[in-house]
C-alpha positions as CSV (number, residue, x, y, z in Angstrom):
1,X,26.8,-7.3,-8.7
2,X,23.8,-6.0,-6.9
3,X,22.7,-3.0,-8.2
4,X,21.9,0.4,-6.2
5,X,17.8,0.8,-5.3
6,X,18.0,4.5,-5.1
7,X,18.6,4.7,-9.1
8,X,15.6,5.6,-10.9
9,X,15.5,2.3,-13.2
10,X,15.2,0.5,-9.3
11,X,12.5,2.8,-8.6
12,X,10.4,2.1,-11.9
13,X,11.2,-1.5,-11.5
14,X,9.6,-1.5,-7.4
15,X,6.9,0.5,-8.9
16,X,5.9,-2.0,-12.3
17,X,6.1,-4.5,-9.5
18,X,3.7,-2.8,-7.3
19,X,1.4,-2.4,-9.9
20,X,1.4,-6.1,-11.1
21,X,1.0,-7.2,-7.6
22,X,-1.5,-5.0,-6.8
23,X,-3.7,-4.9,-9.5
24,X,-5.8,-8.3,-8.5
25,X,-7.5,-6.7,-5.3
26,X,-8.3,-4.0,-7.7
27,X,-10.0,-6.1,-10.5
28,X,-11.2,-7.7,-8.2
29,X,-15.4,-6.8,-8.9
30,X,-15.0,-7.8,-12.2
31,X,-13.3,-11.1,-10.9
32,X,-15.8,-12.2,-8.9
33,X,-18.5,-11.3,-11.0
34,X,-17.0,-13.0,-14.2
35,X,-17.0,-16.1,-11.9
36,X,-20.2,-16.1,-11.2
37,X,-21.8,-15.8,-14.4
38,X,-19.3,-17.8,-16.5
39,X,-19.3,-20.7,-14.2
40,X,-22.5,-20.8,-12.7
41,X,-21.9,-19.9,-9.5
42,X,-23.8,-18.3,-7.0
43,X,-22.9,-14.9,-5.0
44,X,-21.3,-16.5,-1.8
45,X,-19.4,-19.3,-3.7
46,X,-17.9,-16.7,-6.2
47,X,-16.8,-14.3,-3.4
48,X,-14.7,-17.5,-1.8
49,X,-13.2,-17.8,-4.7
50,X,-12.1,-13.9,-4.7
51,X,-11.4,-14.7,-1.2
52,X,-9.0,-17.9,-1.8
53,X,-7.2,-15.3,-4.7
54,X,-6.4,-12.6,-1.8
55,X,-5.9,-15.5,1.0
56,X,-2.8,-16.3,-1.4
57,X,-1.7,-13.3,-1.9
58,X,-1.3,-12.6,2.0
59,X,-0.1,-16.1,2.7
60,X,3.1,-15.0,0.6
61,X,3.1,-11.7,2.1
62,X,3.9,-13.0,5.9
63,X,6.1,-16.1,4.4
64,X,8.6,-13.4,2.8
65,X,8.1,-10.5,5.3
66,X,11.6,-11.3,6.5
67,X,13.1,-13.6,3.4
68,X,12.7,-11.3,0.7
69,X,16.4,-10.1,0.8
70,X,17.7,-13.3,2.1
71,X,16.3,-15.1,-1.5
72,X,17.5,-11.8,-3.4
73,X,14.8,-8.7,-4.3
74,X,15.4,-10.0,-8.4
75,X,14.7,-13.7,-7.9
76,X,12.0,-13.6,-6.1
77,X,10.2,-11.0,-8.1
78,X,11.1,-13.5,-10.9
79,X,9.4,-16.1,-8.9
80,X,5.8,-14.4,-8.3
81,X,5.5,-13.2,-11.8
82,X,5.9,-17.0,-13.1
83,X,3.4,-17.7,-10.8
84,X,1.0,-15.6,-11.5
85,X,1.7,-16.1,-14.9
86,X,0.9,-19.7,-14.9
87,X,-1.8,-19.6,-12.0
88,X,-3.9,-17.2,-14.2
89,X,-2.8,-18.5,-17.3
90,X,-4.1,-22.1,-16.5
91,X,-7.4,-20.3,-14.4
92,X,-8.7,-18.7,-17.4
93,X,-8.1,-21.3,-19.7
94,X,-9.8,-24.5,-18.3
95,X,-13.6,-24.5,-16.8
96,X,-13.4,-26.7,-14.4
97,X,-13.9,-25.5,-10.9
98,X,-11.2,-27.6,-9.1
99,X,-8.7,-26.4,-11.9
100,X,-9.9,-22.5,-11.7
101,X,-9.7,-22.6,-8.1
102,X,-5.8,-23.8,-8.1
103,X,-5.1,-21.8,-10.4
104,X,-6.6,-18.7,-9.0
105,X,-4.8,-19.8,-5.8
106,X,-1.1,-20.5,-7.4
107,X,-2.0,-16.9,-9.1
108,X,-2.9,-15.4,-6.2
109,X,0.9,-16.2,-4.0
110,X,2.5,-14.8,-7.2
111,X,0.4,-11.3,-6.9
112,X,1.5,-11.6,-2.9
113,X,5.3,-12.4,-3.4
114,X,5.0,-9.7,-5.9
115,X,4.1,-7.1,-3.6
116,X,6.2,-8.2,-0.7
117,X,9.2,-7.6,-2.8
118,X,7.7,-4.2,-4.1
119,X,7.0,-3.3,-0.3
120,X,10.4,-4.3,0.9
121,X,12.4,-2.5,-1.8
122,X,9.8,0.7,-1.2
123,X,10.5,0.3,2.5
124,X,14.0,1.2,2.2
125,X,14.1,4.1,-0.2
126,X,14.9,7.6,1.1
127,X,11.2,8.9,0.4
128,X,8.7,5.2,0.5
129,X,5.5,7.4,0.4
130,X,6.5,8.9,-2.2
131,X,7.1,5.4,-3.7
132,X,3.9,4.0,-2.5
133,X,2.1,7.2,-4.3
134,X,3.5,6.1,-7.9
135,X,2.7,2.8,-7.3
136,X,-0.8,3.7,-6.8
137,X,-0.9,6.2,-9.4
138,X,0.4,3.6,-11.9
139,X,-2.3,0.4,-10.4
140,X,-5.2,3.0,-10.8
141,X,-4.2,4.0,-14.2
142,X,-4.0,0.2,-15.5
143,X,-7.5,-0.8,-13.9
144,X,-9.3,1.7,-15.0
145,X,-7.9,1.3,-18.8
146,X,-8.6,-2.7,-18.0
147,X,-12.6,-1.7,-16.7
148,X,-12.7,0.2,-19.9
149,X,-11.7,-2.7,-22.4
150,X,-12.6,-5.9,-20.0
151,X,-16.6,-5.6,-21.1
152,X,-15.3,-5.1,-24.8
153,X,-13.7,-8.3,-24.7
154,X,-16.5,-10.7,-24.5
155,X,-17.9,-12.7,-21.6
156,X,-16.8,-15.6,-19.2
157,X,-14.2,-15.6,-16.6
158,X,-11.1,-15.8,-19.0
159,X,-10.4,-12.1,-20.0
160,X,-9.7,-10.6,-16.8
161,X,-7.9,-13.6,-15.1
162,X,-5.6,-13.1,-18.5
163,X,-5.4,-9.5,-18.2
164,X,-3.8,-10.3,-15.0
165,X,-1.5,-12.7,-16.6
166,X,-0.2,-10.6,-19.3
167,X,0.4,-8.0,-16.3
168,X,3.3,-10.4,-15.1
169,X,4.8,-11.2,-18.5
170,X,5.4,-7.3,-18.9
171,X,6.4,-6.7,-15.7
172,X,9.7,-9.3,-16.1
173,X,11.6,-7.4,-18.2
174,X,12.0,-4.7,-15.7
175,X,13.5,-7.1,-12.9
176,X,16.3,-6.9,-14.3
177,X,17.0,-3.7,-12.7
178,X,16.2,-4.7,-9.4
179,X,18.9,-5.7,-6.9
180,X,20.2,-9.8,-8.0
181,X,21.8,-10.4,-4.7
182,X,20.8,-10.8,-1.1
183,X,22.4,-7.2,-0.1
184,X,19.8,-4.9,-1.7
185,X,20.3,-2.1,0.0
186,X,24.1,-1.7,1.0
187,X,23.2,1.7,2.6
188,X,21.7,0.3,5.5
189,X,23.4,-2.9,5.6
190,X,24.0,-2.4,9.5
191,X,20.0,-1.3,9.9
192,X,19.4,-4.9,8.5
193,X,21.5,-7.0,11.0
194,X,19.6,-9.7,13.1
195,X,17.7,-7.9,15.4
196,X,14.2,-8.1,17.1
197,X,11.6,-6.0,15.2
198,X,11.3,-2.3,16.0
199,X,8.2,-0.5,17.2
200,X,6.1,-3.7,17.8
201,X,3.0,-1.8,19.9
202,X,2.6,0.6,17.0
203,X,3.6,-1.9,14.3
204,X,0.7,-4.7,15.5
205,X,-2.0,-2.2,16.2
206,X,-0.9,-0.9,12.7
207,X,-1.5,-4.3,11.2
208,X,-4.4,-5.1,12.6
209,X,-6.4,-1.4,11.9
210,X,-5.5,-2.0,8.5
211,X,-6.8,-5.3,8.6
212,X,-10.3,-4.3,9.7
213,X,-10.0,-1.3,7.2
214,X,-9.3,-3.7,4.3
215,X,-11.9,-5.8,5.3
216,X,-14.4,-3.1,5.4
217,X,-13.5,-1.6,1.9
218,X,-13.3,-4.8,-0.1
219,X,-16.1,-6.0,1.3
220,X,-17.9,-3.6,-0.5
221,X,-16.1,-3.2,-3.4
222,X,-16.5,-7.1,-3.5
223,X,-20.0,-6.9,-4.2
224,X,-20.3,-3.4,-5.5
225,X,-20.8,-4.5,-9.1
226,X,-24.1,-6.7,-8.2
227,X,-24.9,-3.5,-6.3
228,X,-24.9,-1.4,-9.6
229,X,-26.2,-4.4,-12.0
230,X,-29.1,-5.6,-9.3
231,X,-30.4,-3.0,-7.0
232,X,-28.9,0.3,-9.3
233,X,-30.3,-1.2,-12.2
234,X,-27.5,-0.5,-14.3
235,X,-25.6,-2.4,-17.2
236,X,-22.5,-4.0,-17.0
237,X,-20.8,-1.3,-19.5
238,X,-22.3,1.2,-17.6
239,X,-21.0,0.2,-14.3
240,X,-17.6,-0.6,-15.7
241,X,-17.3,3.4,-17.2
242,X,-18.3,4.5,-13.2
243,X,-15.6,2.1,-12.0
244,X,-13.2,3.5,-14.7
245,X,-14.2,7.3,-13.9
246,X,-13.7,6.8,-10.2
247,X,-10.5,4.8,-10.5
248,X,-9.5,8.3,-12.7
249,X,-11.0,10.2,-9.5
250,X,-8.2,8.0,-7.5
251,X,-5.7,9.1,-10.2
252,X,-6.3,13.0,-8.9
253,X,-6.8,12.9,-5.8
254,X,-2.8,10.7,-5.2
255,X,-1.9,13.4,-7.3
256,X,-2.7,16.1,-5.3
257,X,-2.0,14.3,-1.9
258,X,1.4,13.8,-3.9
259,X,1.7,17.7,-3.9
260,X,0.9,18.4,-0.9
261,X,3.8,15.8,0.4
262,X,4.0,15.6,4.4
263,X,2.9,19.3,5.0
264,X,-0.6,17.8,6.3
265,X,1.2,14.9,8.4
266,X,0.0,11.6,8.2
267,X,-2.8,11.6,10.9
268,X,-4.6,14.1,9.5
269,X,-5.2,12.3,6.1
270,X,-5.6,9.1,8.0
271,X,-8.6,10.2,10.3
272,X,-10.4,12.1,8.6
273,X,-10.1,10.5,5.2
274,X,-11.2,7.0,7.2
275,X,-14.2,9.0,8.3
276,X,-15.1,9.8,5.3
277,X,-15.0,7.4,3.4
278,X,-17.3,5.8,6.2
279,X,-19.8,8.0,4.4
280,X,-19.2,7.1,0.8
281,X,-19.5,3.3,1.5
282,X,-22.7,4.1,3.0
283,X,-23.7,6.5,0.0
284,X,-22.9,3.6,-2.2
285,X,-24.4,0.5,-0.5
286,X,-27.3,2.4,-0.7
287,X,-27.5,3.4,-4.1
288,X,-30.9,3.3,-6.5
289,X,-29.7,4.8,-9.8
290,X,-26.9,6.2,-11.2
291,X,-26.1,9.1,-9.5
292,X,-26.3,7.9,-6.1
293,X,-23.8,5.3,-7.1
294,X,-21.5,6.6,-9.3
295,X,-21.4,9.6,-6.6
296,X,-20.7,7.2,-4.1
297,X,-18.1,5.3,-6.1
298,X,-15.9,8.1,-7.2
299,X,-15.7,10.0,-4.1
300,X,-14.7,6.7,-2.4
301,X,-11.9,5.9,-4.7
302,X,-10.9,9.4,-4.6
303,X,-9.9,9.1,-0.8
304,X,-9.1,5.2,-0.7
305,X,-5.3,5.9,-2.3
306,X,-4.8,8.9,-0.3
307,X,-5.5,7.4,2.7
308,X,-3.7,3.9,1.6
309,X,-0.5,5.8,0.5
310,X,-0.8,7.2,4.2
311,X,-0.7,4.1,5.8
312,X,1.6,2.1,3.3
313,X,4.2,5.2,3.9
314,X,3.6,5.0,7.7
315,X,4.4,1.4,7.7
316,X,7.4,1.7,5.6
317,X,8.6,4.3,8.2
318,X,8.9,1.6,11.0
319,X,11.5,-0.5,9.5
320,X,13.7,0.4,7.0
321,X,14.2,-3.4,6.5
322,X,10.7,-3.4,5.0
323,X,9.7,-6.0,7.9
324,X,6.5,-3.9,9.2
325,X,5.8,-2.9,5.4
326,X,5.4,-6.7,4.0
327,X,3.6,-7.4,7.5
328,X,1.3,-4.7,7.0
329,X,0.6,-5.1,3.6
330,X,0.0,-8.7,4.2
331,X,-2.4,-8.0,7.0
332,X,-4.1,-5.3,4.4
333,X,-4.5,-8.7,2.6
334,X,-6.1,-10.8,4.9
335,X,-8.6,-8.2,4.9
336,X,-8.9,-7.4,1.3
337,X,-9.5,-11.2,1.0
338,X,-12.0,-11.7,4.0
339,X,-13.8,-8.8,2.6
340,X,-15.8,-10.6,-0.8
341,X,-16.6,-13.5,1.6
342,X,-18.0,-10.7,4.1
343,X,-20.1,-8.3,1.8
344,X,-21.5,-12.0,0.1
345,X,-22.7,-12.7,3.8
346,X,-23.4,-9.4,4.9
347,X,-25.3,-8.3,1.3
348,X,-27.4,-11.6,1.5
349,X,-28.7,-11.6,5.4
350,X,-29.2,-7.9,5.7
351,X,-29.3,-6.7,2.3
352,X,-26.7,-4.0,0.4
353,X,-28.0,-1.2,2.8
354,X,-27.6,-3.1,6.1
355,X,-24.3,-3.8,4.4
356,X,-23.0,-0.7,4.0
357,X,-24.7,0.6,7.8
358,X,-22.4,-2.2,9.3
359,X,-19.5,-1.2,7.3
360,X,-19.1,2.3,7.6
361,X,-19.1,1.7,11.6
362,X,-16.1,-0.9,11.2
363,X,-14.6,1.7,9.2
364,X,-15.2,5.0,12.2
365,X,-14.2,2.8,14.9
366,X,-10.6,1.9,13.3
367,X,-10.1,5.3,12.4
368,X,-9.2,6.1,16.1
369,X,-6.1,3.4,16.3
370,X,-4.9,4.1,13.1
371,X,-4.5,8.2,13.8
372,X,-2.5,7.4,17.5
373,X,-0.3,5.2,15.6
374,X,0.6,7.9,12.8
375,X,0.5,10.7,15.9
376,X,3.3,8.4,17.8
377,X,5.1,8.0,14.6
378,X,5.2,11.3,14.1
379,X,7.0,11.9,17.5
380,X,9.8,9.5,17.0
381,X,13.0,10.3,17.7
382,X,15.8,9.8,14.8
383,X,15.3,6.1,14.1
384,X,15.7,4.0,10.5
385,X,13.4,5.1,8.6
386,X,12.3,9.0,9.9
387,X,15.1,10.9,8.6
388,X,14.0,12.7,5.4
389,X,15.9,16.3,5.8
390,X,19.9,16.4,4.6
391,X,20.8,12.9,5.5
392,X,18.1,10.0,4.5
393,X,18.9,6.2,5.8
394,X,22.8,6.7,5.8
395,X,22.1,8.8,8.7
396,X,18.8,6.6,9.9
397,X,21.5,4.2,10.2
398,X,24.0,6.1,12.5
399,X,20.8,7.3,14.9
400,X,19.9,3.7,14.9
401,X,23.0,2.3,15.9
402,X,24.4,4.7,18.2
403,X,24.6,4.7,21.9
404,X,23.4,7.6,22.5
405,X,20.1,7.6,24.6
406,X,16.7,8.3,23.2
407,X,16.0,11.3,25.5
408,X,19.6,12.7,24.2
409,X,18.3,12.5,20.5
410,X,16.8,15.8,18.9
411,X,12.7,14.8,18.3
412,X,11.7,14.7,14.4
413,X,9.8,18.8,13.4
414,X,11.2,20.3,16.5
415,X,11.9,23.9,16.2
416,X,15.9,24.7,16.1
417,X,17.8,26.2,18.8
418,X,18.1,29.7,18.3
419,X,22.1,30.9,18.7
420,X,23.0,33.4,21.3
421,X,26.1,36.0,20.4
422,X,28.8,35.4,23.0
423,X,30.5,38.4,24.1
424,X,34.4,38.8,24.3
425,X,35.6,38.9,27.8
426,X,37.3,41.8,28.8
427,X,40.8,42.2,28.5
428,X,43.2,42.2,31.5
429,X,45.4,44.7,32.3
430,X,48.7,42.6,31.3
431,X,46.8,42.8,27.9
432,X,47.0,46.2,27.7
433,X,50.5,46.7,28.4
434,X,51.6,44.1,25.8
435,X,49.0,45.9,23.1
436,X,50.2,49.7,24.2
437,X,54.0,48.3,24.3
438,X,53.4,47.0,20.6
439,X,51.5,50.1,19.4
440,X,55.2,51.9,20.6
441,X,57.3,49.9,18.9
C-alpha cells in the first residue's frame, strides 16, 4: 500500500533523493579536474566528459518527466541509485577511457532519474519551495564536507566518482518511505488524469531561461578550479577550502531566503539575484589571487540556491503532477551539461576573462524572461499547485476541475472584500399590531 507523501519520512526520503541526484553538477570542478590529471587529458576533452555525465543526467530527466508515477516514485528511485551505483562504481575503478566514459554516462542517468523522481514527488507537496530549499540546504552541506575531505584522499579520478557512489548506497535505505505504487499522491488523483500540460507559454519560456542560466553558471564553475590553480595561482587544498567556504555561504543564504518564505515573491529574488550574480561570475573569471576569487566564489554561491530554489519552486507551481518540474529540471540539465564543454571553449579562445565578460551578458539578458514568467505566475488564478492558504492541493484540485470560469475565480494575494452591515427593514404596520396585541396579552 502506497504510502502518503505529505508524511515527514516522504519528505526526508524526496529530500536524501535530491541530494544524491544533485550532488554530481555540484562536484562537478573537482570531476573534471580529477579527469584531467589522472587520465591525461587535456581541458576540452575532460569538460566532455563532465558534459557526457550531465547529458545523462537530463536524458533521464525528459524520458521520466511524465513516467515517474506510472513506473512507481519507489522503483524508480531504486532504479537510478543502482545506476549510479554501478556507473561510478565501475568509472572510478578501471582507467581506461572507453570504460570511464560508460560508466560516467550509465552514472550519470541514475543522478537524472534520481532527481526526476525527487522533482516529481516535490512538485506535489503542499509547500515544493519549501521542499526544494532542504534539498539544497542538504546538497550544499554534503559537497562542501566532500571538497573538504576529496584532496585528503589522494589523487586520480577515483575518489570523487566513489564519493558519488557511496552517495546512492546511503540514499536506498530511505526509499523505502517513498510511495511503492503508481498512485503517489492520492490527494490529487483527479489533478493527474490525462490531460494536455498546463501553462505551456510560461512553462517553455521557463525551461528554456533556465537552460541558458544553467549553461552560464556551470560553464564557469566548470572550469573555475583551473581558474584558481592556473591564473589565481592557488593550490588545489586551497581552492578546495574557498569551494567549501562558499558552498557554507550557499548554506546561509537558503537559510535566510528560507525565512523570509514568499514575503519577497518570486520575481524579486529571481531578477535581481540573476543580475547579480552576472557580477560575481565576472568578479571571478577575472580573478588574480585569492581574494578576488574567493570573493567572487562565495558571493556567487551565496545567491545561486536562492535564486535556484526560486525557480525550482516556480516550476513546481505549474503542475502539481510534477510535469513542468522534471521538464525544467531537465532543461536546467542540458545546460548544466553544455556548460564545462562551453567555459573549455570559451576559457581557451578568449581566455578566463573574455569568459566570464560573455557569461555575465547570457546571464542579464535571461534575467528578463525568467522575472515575466514568475510575475504571470504570480497572478494566477486558483489552479493546482497555487493554493497555499487553508486548503493546499485538495482544494488546487477542486479549482482545477471546476467549471467555473477563470474570470469568476478570486486572483491569488488579492485584498478581501470588506463586509457591509445590512440594516433591518422597517417593520410594517400589520407588524405592529401583532407585536402591541402580544405585549397586551
Amino acid at each position: 500500500m502506497p504510502s502518503r507523501p505529505r508524511a515527514p519520512g516522504a519528505l526526508a526520503a524526496l529530500v536524501a533523493l535530491f541530494t544524491a541526484g544533485y550532488l554530481a553538477p555540484y562536484l562537478l570542478p573537482t570531476v573534471v579536474g580529477r579527469l584531467a590529471a589522472g587520465l591525461g587529458l587535456g581541458p576540452s576533452q575532460a569538460g566532455l566528459i563532465g558534459s557526457v555525465l550531465l547529458l545523462g543526467s537530463a536524458s533521464a530527466g525528459f524520458a521520466l518527466a511524465a513516467r515517474v508515477h506510472r513506473t512507481g516514485p519507489r522503483r524508480a528511485a531504486r532504479l537510478g541509485l543502482l545506476a549510479m551505483a554501478l556507473g561510478y562504481g565501475s568509472a572510478a575503478a578501471t582507467g581506461t577511457l572507453p570504460l570511464v566514459v560508460a560508466g560516467v554516462v550509465l552514472g550519470g542517468f541514475g543522478s537524472g532519474t534520481a532527481t526526476a523522481v525527487a522533482a516529481s514527488g516535490i512538485a506535489g507537496r503542499p509547500d515544493p519551495q519549501r521542499a526544494s530549499t532542504l534539498g539544497l540546504l542538504s546538497v550544499s552541506a554534503a559537497a562542501g564536507a566532500l571538497y573538504l575531505t576529496l584532496p585528503r584522499l589522494g589523487g586520480g579520478h577515483a575518489p570523487p566518482l566513489l564519493a558519488l557512489a557511496c552517495a546512492a548506497l546511503l540514499v536506498w535505505p530511505v526509499t523505502s518511505r517513498l510511495p511503492g505504487g503508481t498512485r503517489a499522491h492520492p490527494d490529487v488523483t483527479a489533478a493527474r488524469a490525462a490531460g494536455p500540460l498546463p501553462h505551456r507559454r510560461a512553462g517553455a519560456a521557463l525551461a528554456a531561461g533556465l537552460l541558458c542560466w544553467s549553461l552560464a553558471q556551470n560553464a564557469l564553475w566548470g572550469v573555475s578550479g583551473r581558474i584558481g590553480t592556473v591564473q589565481a595561482g592557488l593550490s588545489e587544498v586551497t581552492v578546495g577550502a574557498v569551494f567549501a567556504l562558499a558552498l557554507g555561504a550557499g548554506l546561509a543564504g537558503v537559510t535566510v531566503a528560507g525565512a523570509l518564505g514568499p514575503r519577497l515573491g518570486r520575481a524579486v529574488p529571481i531578477g535581481v539575484g540573476t543580475a547579480l550574480i552576472a557580477v560575481c561570475v565576472l568578479l571571478s573569471a577575472t580573478a588574480g589571487g585569492l581574494a578576488s576569487f574567493a570573493t567572487g566564489e562565495i558571493l556567487w554561491n551565496a545567491l545561486y540556491p536562492v535564486v535556484l530554489s526560486c525557480l525550482l519552486g516556480l516550476a513546481a507551481s505549474l503542475d502539481p503532477r510534477g510535469r513542468w518540474a522534471v521538464l525544467a529540471g531537465s532543461a536546467s540539465s542540458l545546460g548544466t551539461a553544455c556548460g564545462p564543454v562551453t567555459g573549455s571553449v570559451l576559457s581557451e579562445t578568449a581566455g578566463y576573462p573574455g569568459m566570464g565578460a560573455a557569461l555575465a551578458a547570457l546571464l542579464l539578458l535571461v534575467a528578463a524572461p525568467l522575472t515575466a514568467v514568475a510575475r504571470h505566475a504570480a497572478g494566477r488564478p486558483l489552479v493546482p499547485g497555487s493554493i497555499r492558504r487553508r486548503g493546499g492541493a485538495p482544494a488546487a484540485v477542486l479549482a482545477a476541475t471546476t467549471a467555473a470560469p477563470t474570470a469568476l475565480l478570486p486572483q491569488v494575494g488579492a485584498p478581501e472584500q470588506q463586509i457591509a452591515p445590512i440594516p433591518p427593514p422597517a417593520p410594517t404596520a400589520r407588524q405592529l399590531r401583532s407585536a402591541f396585541h402580544l405585549t397586551r396579552t
